[in-house]
TIRO-849127 format. One record per residue (C-alpha): residue number from 1; residue in three letters; x negated, y negated, z. Coordinates in Angstrom, 1 decimal. Each point is the difference from the previous one (the first is absolute). Example, Ala and Ser with C-alpha at 12.3 -4.5 7.8 and 13.67 -1.06 7.14 Angstrom:
BEGIN
+------+------+--------+--------+--------+
| resi | resn |     px |     py |     pz |
+------+------+--------+--------+--------+
|    1 |  ALA |  -12.3 |    4.5 |    7.8 |
|    2 |  SER |   -1.4 |   -3.4 |   -0.7 |
+------+------+--------+--------+--------+
***
This chain:
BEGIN
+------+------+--------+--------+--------+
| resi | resn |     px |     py |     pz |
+------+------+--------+--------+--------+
|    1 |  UNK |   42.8 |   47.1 |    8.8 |
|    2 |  UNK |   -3.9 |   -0.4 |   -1.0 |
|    3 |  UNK |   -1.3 |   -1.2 |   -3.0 |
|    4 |  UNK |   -3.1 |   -0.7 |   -1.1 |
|    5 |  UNK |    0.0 |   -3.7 |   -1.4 |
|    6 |  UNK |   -2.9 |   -0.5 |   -1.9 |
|    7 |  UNK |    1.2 |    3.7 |   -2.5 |
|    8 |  UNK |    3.5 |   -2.5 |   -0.3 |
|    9 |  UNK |   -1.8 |   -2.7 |   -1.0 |
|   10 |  UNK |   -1.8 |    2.5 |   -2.8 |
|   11 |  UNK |    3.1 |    1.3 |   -0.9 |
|   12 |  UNK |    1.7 |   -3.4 |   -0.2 |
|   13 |  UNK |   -2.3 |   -1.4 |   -2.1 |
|   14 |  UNK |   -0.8 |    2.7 |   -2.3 |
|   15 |  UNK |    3.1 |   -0.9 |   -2.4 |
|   16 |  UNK |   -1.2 |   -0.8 |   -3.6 |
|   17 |  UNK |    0.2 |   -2.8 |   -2.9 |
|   18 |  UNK |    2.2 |    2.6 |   -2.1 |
|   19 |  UNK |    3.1 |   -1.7 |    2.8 |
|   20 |  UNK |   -1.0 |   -3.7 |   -1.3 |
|   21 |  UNK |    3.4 |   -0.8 |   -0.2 |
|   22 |  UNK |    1.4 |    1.6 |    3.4 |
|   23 |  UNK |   -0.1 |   -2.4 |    2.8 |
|   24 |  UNK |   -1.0 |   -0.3 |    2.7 |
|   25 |  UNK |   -3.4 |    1.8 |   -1.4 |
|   26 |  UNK |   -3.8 |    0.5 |    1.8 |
|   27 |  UNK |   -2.4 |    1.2 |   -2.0 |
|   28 |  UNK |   -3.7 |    0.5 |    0.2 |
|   29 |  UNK |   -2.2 |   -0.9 |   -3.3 |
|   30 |  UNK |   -3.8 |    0.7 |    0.6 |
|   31 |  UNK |   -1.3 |   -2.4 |    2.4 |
|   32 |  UNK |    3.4 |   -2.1 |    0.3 |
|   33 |  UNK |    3.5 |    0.0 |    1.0 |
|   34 |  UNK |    3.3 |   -1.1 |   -1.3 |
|   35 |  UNK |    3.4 |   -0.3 |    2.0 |
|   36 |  UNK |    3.0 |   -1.3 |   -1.7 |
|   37 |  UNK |    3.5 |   -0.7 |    2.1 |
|   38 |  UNK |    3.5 |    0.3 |   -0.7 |
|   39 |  UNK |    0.2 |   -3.2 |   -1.5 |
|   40 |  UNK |   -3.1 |    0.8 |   -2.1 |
|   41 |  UNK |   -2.5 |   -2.2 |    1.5 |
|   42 |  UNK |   -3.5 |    1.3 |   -0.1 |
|   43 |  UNK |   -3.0 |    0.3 |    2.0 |
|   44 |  UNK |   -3.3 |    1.5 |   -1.2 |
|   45 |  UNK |   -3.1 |    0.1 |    2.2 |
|   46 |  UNK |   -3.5 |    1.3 |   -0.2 |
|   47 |  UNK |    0.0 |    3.2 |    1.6 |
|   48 |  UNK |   -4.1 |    0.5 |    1.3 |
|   49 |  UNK |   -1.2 |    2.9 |   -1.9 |
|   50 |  UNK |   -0.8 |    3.3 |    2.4 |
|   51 |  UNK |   -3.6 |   -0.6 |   -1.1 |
|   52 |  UNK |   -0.1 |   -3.7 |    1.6 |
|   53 |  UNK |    2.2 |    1.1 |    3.1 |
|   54 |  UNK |   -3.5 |   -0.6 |    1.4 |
|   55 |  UNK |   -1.2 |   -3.1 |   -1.3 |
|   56 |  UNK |    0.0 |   -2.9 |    2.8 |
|   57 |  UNK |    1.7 |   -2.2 |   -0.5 |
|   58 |  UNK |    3.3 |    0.7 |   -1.5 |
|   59 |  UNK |    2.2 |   -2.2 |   -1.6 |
|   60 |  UNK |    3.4 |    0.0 |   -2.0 |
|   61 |  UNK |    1.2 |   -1.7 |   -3.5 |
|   62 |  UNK |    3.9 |   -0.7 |    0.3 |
|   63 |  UNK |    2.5 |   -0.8 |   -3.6 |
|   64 |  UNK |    3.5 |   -0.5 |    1.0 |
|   65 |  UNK |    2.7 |   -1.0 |   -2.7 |
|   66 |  UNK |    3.7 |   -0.9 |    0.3 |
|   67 |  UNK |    2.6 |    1.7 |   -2.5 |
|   68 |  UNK |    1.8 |   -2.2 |   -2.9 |
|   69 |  UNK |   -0.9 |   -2.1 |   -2.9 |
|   70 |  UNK |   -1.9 |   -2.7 |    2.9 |
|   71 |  UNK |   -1.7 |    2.6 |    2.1 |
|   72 |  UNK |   -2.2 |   -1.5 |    1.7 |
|   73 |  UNK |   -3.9 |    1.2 |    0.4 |
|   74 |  UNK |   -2.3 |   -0.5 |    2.9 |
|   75 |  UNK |   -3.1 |    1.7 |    0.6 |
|   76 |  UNK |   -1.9 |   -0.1 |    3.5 |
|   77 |  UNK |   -3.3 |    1.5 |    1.3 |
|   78 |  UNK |    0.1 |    1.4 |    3.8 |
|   79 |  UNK |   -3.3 |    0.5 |    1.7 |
|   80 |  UNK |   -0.9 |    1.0 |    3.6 |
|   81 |  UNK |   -3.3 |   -1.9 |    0.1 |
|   82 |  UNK |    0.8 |   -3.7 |   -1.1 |
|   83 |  UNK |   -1.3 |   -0.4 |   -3.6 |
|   84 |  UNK |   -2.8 |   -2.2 |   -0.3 |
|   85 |  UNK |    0.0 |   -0.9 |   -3.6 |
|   86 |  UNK |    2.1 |    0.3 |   -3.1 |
|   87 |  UNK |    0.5 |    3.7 |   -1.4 |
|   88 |  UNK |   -2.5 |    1.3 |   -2.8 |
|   89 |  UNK |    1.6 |    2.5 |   -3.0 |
|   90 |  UNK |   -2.9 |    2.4 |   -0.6 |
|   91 |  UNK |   -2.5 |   -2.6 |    1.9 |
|   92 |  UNK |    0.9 |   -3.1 |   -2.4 |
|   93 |  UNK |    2.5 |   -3.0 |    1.4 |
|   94 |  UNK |    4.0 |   -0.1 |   -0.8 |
|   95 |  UNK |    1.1 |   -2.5 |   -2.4 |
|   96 |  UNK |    2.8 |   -0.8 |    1.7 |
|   97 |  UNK |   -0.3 |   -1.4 |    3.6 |
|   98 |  UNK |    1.8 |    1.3 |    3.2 |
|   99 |  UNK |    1.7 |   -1.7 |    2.3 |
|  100 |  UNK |    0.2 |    0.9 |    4.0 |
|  101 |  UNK |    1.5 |    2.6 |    0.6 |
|  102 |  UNK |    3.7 |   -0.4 |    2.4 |
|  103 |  UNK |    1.3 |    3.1 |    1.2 |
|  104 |  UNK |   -1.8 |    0.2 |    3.1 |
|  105 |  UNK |    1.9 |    2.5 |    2.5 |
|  106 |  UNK |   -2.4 |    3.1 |    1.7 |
|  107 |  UNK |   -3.5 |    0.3 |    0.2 |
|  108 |  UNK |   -0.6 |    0.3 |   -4.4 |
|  109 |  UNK |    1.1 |   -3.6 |   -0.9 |
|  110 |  UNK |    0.2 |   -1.1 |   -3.8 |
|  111 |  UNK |   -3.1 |   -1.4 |   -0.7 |
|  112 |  UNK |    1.1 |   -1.9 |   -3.3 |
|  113 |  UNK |    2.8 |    0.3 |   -2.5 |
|  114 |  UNK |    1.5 |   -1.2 |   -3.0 |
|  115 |  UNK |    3.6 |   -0.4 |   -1.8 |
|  116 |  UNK |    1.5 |   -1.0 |   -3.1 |
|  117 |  UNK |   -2.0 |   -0.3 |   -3.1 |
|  118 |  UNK |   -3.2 |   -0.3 |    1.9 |
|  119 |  UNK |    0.9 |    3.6 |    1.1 |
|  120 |  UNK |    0.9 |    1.2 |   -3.3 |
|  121 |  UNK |   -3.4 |   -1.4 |   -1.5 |
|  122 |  UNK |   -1.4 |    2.0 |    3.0 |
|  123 |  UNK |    1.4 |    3.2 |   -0.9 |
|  124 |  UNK |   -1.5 |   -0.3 |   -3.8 |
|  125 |  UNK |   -3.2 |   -0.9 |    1.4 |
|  126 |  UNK |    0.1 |    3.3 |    2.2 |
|  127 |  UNK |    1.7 |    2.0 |   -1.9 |
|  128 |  UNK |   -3.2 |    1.7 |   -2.3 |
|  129 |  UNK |   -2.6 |   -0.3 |    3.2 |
|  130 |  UNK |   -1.1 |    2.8 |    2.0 |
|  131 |  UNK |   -0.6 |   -1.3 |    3.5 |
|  132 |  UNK |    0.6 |   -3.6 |    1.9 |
|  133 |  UNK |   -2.3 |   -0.5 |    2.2 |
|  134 |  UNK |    0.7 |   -2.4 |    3.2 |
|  135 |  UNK |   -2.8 |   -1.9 |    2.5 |
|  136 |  UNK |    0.3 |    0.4 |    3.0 |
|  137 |  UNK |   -2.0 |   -0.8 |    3.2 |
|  138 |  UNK |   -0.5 |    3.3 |    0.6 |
|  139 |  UNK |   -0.9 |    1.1 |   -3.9 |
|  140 |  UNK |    1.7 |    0.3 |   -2.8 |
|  141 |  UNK |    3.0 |    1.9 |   -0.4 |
|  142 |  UNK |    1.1 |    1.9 |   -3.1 |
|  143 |  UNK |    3.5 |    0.9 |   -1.3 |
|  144 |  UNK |    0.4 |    1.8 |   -2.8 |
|  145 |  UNK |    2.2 |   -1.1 |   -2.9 |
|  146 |  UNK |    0.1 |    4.1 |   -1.6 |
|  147 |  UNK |    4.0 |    0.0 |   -0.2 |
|  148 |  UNK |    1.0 |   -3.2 |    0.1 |
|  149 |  UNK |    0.7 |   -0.1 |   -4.0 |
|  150 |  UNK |    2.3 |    2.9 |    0.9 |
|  151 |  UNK |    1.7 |   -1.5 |    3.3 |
|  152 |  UNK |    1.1 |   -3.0 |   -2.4 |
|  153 |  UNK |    1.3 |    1.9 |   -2.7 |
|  154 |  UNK |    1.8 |    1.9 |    2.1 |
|  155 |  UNK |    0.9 |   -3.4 |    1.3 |
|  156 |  UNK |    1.5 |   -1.6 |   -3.0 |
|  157 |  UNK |    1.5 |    3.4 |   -1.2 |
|  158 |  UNK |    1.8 |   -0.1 |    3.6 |
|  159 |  UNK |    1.6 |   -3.7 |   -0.9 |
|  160 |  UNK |    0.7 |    0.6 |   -3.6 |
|  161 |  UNK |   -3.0 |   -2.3 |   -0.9 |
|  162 |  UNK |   -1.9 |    2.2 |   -2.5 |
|  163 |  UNK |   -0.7 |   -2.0 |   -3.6 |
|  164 |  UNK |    1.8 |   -3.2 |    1.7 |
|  165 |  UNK |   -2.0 |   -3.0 |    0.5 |
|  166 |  UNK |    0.4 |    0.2 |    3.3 |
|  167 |  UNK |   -2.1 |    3.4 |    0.2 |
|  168 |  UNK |   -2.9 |    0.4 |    2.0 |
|  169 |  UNK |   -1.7 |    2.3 |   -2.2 |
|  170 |  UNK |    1.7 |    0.9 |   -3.9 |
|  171 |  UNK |    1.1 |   -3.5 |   -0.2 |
|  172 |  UNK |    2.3 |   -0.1 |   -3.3 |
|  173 |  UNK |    1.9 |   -2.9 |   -1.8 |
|  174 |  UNK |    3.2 |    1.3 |    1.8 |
|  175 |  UNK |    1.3 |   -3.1 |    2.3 |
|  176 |  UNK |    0.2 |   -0.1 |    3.5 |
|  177 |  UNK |    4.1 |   -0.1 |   -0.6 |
|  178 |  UNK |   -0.5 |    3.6 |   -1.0 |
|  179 |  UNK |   -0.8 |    1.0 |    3.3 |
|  180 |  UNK |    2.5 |    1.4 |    2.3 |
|  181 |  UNK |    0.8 |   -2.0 |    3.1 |
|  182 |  UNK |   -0.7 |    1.3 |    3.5 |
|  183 |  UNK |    2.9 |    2.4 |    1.2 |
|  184 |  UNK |    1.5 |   -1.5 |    2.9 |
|  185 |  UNK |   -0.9 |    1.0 |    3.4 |
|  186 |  UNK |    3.0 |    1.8 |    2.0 |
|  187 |  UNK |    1.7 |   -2.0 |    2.6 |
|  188 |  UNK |   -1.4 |    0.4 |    3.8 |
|  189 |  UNK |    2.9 |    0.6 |    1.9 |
|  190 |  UNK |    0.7 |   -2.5 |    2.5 |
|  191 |  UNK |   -0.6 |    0.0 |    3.7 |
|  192 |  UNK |    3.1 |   -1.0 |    3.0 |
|  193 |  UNK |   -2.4 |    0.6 |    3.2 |
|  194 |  UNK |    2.6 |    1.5 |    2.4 |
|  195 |  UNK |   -0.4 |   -0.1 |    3.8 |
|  196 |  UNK |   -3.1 |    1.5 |    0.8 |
|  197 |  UNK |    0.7 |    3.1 |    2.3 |
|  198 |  UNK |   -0.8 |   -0.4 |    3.9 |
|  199 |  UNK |   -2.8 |    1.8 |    1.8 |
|  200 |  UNK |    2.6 |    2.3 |    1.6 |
|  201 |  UNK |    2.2 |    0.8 |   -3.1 |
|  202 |  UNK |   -3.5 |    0.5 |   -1.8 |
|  203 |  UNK |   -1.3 |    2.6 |    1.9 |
|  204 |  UNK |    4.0 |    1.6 |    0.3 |
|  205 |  UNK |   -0.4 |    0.1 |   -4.0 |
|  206 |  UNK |   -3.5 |    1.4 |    0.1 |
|  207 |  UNK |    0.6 |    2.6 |    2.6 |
|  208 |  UNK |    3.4 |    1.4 |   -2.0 |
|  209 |  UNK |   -2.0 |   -0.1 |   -3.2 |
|  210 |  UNK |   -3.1 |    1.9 |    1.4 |
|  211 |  UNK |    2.3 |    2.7 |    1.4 |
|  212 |  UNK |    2.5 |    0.4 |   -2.9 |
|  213 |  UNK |   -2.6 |   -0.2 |   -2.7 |
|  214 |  UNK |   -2.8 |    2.7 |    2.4 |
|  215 |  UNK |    0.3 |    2.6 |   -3.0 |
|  216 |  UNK |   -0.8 |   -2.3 |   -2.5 |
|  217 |  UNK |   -2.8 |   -1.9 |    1.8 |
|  218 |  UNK |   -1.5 |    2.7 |    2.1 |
|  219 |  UNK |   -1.3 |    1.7 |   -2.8 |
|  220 |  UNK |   -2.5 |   -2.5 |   -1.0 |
|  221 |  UNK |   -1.3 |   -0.7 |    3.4 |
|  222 |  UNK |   -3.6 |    0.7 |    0.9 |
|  223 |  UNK |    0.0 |   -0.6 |    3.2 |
|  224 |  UNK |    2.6 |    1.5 |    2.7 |
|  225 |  UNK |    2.5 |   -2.9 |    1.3 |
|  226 |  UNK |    2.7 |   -2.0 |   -1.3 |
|  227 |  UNK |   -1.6 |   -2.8 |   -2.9 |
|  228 |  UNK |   -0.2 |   -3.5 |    0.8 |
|  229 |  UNK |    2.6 |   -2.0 |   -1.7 |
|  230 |  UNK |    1.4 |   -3.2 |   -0.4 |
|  231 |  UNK |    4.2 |   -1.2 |   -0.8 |
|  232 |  UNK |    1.3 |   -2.7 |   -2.2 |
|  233 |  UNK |    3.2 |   -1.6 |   -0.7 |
|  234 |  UNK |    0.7 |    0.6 |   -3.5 |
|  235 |  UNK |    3.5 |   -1.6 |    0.4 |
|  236 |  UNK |    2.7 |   -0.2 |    2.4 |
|  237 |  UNK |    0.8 |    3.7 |   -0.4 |
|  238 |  UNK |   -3.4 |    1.6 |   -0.9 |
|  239 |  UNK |   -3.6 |    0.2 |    1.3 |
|  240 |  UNK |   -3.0 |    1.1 |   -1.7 |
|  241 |  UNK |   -2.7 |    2.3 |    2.0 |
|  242 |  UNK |   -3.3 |    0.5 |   -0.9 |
|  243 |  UNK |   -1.8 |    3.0 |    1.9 |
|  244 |  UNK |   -3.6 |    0.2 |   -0.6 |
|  245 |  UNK |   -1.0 |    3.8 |    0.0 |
|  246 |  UNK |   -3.8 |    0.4 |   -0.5 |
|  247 |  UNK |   -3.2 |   -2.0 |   -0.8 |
|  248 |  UNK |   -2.5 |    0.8 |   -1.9 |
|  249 |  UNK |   -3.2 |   -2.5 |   -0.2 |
|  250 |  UNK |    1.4 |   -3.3 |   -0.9 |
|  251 |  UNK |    3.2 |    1.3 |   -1.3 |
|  252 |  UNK |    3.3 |    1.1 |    1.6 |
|  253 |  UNK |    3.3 |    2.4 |   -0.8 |
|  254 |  UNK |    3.2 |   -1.1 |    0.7 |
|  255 |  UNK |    3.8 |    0.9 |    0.0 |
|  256 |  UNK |    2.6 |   -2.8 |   -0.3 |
|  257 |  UNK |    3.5 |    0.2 |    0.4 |
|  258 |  UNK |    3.1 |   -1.7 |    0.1 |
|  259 |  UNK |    2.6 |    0.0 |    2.7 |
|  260 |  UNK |    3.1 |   -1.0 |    1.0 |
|  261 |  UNK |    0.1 |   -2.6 |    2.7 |
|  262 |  UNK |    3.0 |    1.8 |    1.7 |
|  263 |  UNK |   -0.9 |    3.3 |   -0.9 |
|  264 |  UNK |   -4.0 |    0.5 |   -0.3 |
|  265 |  UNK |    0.2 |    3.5 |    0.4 |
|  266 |  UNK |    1.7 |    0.1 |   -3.6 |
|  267 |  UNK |   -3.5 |   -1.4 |   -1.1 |
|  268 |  UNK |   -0.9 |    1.2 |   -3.9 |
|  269 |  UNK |   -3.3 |   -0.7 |   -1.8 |
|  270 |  UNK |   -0.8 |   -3.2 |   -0.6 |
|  271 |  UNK |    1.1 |   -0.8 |   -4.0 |
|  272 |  UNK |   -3.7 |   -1.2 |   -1.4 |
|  273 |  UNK |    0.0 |    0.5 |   -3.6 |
|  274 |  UNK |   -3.4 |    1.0 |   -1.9 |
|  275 |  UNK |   -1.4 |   -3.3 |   -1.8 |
|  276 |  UNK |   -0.9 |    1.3 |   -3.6 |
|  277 |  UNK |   -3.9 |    0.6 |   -0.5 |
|  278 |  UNK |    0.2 |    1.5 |    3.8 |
|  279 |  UNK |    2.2 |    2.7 |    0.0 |
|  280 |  UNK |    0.2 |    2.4 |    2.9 |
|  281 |  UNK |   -1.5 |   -2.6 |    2.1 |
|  282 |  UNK |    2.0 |   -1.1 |    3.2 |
|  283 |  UNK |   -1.1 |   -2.7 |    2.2 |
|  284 |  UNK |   -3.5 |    1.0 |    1.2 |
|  285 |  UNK |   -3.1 |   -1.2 |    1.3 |
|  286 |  UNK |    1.0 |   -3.0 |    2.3 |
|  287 |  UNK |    4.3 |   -0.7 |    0.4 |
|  288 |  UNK |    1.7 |   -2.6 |    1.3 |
|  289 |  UNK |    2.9 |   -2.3 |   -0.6 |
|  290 |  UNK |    0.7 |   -3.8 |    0.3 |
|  291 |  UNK |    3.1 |   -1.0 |    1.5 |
|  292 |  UNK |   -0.3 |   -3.4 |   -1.4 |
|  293 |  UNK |    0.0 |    1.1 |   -3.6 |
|  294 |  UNK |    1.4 |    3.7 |    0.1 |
|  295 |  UNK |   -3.0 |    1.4 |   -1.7 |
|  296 |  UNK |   -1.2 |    3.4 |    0.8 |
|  297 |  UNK |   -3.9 |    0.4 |   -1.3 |
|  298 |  UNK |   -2.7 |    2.5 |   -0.2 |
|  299 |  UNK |   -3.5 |   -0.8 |   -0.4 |
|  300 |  UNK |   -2.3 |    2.8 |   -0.8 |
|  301 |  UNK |   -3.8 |   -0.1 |    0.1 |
|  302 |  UNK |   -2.1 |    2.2 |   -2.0 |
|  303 |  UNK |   -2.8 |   -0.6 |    2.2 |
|  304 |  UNK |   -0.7 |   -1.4 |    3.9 |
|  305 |  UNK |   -1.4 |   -3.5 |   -1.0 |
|  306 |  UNK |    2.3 |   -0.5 |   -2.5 |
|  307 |  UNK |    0.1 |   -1.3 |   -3.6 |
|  308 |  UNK |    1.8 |    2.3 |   -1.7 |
|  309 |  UNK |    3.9 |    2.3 |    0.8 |
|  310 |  UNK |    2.9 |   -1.2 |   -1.2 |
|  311 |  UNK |    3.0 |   -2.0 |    1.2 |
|  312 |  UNK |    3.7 |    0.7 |   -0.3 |
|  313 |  UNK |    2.9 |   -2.5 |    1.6 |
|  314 |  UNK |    4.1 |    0.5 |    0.0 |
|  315 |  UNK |    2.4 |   -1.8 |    1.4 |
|  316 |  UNK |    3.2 |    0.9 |    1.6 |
|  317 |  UNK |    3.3 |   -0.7 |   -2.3 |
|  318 |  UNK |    2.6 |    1.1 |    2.5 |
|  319 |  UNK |    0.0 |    3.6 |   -1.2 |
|  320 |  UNK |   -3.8 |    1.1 |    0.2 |
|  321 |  UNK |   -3.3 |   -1.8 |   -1.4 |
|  322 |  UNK |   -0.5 |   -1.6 |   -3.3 |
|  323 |  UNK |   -3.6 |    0.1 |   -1.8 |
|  324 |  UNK |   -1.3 |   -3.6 |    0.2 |
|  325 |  UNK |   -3.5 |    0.1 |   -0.4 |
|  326 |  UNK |   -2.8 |    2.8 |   -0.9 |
|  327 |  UNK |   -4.0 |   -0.7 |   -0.5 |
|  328 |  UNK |   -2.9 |    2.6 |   -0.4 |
|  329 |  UNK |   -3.7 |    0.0 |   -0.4 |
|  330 |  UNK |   -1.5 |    3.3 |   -0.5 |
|  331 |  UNK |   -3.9 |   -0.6 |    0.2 |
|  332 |  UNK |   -1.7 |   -1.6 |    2.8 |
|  333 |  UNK |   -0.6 |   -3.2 |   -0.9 |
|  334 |  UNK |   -0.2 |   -1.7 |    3.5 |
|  335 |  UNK |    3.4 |   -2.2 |   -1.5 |
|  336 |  UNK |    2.6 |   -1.7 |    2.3 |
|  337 |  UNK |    3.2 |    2.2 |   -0.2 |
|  338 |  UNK |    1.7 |   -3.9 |   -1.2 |
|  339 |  UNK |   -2.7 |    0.6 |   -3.2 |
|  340 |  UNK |    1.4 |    3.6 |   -0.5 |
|  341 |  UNK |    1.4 |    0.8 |   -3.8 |
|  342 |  UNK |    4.2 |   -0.4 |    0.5 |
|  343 |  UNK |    1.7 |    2.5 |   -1.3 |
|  344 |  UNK |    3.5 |   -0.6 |    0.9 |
|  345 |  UNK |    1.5 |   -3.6 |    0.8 |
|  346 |  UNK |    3.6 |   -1.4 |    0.9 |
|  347 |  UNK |    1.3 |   -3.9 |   -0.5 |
|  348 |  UNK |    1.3 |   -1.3 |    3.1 |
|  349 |  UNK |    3.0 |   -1.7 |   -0.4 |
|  350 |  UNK |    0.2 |   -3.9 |    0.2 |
+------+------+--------+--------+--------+
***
């Protein structure tokens, strides 16, 4: 089973603004990116134009908004180098101040940010510039602002916000009551943690599965030999397997399955279904699955070092695996996968 990511990612994100109101949505406009979920909240990045994939350094302009009448805004600024001065619109200063940046996970951290109304004055002060320019130790980096215009309206047309007063661009006299509340994220199913299975009655489970499942497996193996593979309790009557079949660079194949503790040899394909926005892609890349919280997740990279793929979690619901959690970022922006566009999102229960 080989695939070659990055033409995925392509494909993935090549969807266009004509399916603003299907969600989840990922969409490339000019020199930026917009990702909506299934609850309709938004994400919309600069994108680094193919003729600055050169430029040193890079760096990346973030606007997220909740769904809803209240959606919130924030805005935040993520930089490799560490920024050593306030960001310039087309070389002049910003009006409105930022503040220090607070996501901080991987090796791009968020140099500053904004929320609220300070974010929203942001956005008007942006939204007719051409390039924002950011010191930096090391230089000056540039990001272009060619597509944001269109990443917002897209945006607001997403969330129902067009000619509201809650717009971010074609603000009208509309109130924010006229905007459609946030559908409601699906339920995560919820976890009991059975036993976990012994060594022994791990690799019995393994072993059955391997054999009964060879014509299934065999197939997709590169290399001669059986695949190396690991056994989970599901429950107290069914295991999961997850047989990892080739390796590519920095991403694997796998087969999962589930089996009957009592009878593993009666093993069937695990039941994973696609999460919309990545159809006809199974767990890939690196698998595993957490005993403590039943989740089963994949975690692809486009390239070695990271900073772009896309992420997909389930979770186990006593018949086969739930959707939970999806994320994707289809140009190489050096982000942490935790700063990754969602695409699909659950609501654990309380």
């Amino acid at each position: 089973m080989t695939r070659s990511t990055l033409a995925l990612l392509v494909a993935l994100a090549a969807s266009s603004a004509s399916a603003a109101e299907q969600v989840p949505l990922y969409s490339n406009l000019k020199d930026w990116l917009v990702a909506c979920d299934n609850t309709r909240q938004c994400t919309a990045m600069s994108n680094a134009a193919e003729n600055q994939a050169d430029a040193t350094p890079r760096w990346s302009l973030s606007v997220s908004r909740e769904a809803g009448p209240k959606g919130a805004v924030r805005v935040g600024l993520f930089s490799y180098n560490e920024a050593s001065g306030q960001p310039l619109l087309d070389g002049k200063p910003l009006q409105v101040k930022l503040q220090p940046g607070q996501l901080t996970e991987g090796s791009v951290p968020e140099v500053y940010s904004v929320a609220g109304a300070d974010a929203e004055a942001l956005i008007a002060e942006l939204r007719n510039g051409q390039n924002l320019l950011l010191p930096t130790a090391y230089g000056n980096a540039v990001t272009s602002l060619n597509g944001m215009s269109a990443a917002l309206l897209l945006m607001d047309s997403v969330q129902g916000r067009l000619g509201t007063t809650t717009a971010l661009l074609r603000k009208g006299n509309n109130p924010a009551s006229s905007v459609p509340p946030a559908p409601a994220a699906p339920p995560a199913p919820t976890w009991q943690a059975p036993k976990p299975l012994s060594e022994v009655e791990s690799k019995r489970v393994l072993n059955a599965v391997i054999t009964a499942m060879r014509s299934d497996w065999e197939k997709d193996m590169v290399e001669d030999g059986p695949p190396e593979g690991q056994a989970f309790a599901l429950s107290d009557r069914e295991a999961l397997v997850i047989l990892k079949t080739e390796c590519g660079a920095y991403n694997c194949a796998y087969n999962l399955y589930q089996a009957p503790l009592d009878q593993p040899q009666q093993a069937r394909k695990a039941s994973i279904p696609e999460i919309p926005v990545f159809e006809d892609l199974p767990p890939h890349g690196s698998v595993e699955f957490d005993p403590a919280s039943g989740d089963l997740s994949s975690f692809t990279l486009a390239m070695g070092m990271g900073g772009c793929g896309f992420t997909q979690r389930w979770r186990y619901d006593g018949k086969g695996f739930a959707p939970i959690h999806a994320s994707m970022l289809g140009t190489c922006l050096g982000l942490d996968s935790a700063y990754w566009p969602v695409l699909w999102r659950t609501a654990e229960k309380r």
